[in-house]
C-alpha positions in Angstrom: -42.9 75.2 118.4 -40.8 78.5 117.5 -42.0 80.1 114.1 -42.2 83.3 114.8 -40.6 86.5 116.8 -43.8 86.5 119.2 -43.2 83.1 119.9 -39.9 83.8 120.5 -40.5 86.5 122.7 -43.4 85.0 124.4 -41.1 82.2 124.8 -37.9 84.0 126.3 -40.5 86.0 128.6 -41.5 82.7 130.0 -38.3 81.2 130.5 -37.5 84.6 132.1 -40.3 85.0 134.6 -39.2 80.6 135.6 -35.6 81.5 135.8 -36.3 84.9 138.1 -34.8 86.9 135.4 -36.0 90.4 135.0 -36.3 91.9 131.7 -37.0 95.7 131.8 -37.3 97.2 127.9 -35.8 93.9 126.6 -32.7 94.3 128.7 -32.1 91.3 131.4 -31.2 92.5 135.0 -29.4 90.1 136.3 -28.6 89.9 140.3 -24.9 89.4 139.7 -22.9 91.7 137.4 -19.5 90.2 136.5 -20.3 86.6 136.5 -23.0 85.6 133.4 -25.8 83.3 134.2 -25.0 80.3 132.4 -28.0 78.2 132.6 -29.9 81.2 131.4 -27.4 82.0 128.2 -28.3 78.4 127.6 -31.9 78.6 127.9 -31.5 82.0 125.4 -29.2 80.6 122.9 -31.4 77.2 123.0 -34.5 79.4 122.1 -33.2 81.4 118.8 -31.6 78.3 117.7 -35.0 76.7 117.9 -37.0 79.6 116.2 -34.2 80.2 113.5 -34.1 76.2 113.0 -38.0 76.2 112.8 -38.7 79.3 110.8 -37.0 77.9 107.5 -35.9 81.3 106.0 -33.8 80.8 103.4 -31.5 83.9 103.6 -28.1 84.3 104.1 -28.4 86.6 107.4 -30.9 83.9 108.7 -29.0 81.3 107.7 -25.9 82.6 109.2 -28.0 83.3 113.0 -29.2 79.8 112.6 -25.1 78.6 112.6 -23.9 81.4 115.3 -27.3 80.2 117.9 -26.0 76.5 116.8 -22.7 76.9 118.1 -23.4 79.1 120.9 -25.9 76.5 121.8 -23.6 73.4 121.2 -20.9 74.9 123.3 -22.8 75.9 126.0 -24.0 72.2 126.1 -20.4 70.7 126.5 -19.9 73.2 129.2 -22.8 72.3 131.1 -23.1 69.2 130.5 -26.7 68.8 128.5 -27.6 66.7 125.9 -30.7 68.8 125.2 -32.2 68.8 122.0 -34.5 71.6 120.3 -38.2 72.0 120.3 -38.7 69.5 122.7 -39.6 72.2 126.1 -42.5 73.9 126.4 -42.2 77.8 127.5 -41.1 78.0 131.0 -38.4 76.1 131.4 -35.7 75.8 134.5 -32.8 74.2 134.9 -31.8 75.3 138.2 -28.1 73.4 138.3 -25.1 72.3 135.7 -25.1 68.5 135.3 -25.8 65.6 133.1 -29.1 66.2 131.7 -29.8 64.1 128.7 -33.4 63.8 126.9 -34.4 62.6 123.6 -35.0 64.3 120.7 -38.8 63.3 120.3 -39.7 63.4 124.0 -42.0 66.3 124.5 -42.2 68.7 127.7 -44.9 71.4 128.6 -44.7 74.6 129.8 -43.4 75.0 133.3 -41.3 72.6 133.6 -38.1 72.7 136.1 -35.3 69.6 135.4 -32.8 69.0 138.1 -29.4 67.1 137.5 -29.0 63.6 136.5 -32.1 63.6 134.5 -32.5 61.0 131.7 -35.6 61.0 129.7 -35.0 58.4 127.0 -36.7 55.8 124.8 -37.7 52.2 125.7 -39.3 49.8 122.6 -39.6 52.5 120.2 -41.6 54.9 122.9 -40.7 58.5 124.3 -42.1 59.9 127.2 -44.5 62.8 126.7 -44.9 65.0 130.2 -47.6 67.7 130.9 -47.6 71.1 132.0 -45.8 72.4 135.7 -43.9 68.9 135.9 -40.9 68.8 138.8 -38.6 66.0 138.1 -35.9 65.9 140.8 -32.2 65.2 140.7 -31.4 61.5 139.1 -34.9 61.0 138.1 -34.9 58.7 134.8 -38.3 58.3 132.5 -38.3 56.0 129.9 -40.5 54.5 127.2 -43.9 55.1 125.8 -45.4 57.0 129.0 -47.6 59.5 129.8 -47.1 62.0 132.6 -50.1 64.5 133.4 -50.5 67.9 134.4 -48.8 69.4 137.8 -46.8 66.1 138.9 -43.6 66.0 141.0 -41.3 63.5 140.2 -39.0 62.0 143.1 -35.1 62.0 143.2 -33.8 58.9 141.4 -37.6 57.7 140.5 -37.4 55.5 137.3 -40.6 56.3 136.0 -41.8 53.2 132.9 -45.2 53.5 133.1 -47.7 56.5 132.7 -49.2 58.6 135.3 -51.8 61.1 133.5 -53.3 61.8 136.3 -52.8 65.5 137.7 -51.9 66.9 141.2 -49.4 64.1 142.0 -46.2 63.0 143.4 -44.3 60.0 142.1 -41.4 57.8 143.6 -39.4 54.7 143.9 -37.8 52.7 141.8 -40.3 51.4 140.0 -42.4 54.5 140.2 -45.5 54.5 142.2 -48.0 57.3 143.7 -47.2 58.7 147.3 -49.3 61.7 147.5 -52.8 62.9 145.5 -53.3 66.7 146.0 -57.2 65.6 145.3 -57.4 63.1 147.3 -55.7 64.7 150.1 -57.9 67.7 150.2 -61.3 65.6 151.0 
């Protein structure tokens, strides 16, 4: 969670270095000139939103960055069309197209995680998924309910994932989701 400007920068750097932005003395480079980079702005207005909603300081200026990232944020969302809440990505993140994306508020995401269009992570009985660290979920994938998902799993297009997979090194697919390939397994 964003507290702190070294989260925050720590943060951005990450999302940076997963979204091949380059950031030379705090300046992005980015390939194309004229045309701004979207999912990044969103990824960037997401982030200070997040740290200004999470470091609860009370004054005005603060107050008044916490309403302008809000905004920027919101608008951006519309535009792309994400229904992404705050705090719930770890650093890391990419979002490599525009699309319906819509997660939960509580779900929670580690770091290095890339989200594809038509994504829906939602809850099922009360229960929100909670995925691990370098997780790929592919275009139309939905996860839902109380699940699990471990460390470094790929996630199949238009999977519907209602159980938990902790186990690492994985790929899932199918509707219901099921195990195709064990990188453990496969390199005995």
């Amino acid at each position: 969670m964003l507290k702190n400007k070294a989260n925050l920068k720590y943060f951005l750097n990450q999302d940076a270095k997963a979204n091949d932005i380059v950031i030379l003395n705090g300046y992005e480079r980015f390939l194309t000139i004229f045309t701004p980079n979207l999912l990044w702005l969103f990824i960037k207005y997401l982030r200070h939103y997040e740290y200004y909603l999470n470091a609860n300081k009370k004054d005005i200026l603060s107050r008044i960055k916490r309403k302008y990232y809000l905004v920027k944020y919101k608008k951006l969302s519309y535009k792309l069309g994400f229904s992404i809440p705050p705090n719930v990505f770890g650093p890391g993140v990419r979002i490599p197209h525009y699309g319906t994306i819509v997660i939960h508020p509580f779900v929670k995401i580690g770091a290095n995680c890339v989200i594809q269009t038509g994504v829906n992570i939602g809850v099922n009985n009360g229960g929100v998924p909670t995925l691990g660290d370098n997780v790929y979920i592919g275009p139309g994938a939905k996860l839902f309910g109380n699940i699990i998902i471990g460390n470094d799993v790929a996630i199949g297009a238009n999977t519907v994932v209602t159980k938990s997979f902790s186990q690492s090194n994985i790929t899932i697919v199918g509707v219901p989701a099921k195990i195709i390939k064990n990188q453990k397994a496969d390199e005995r």
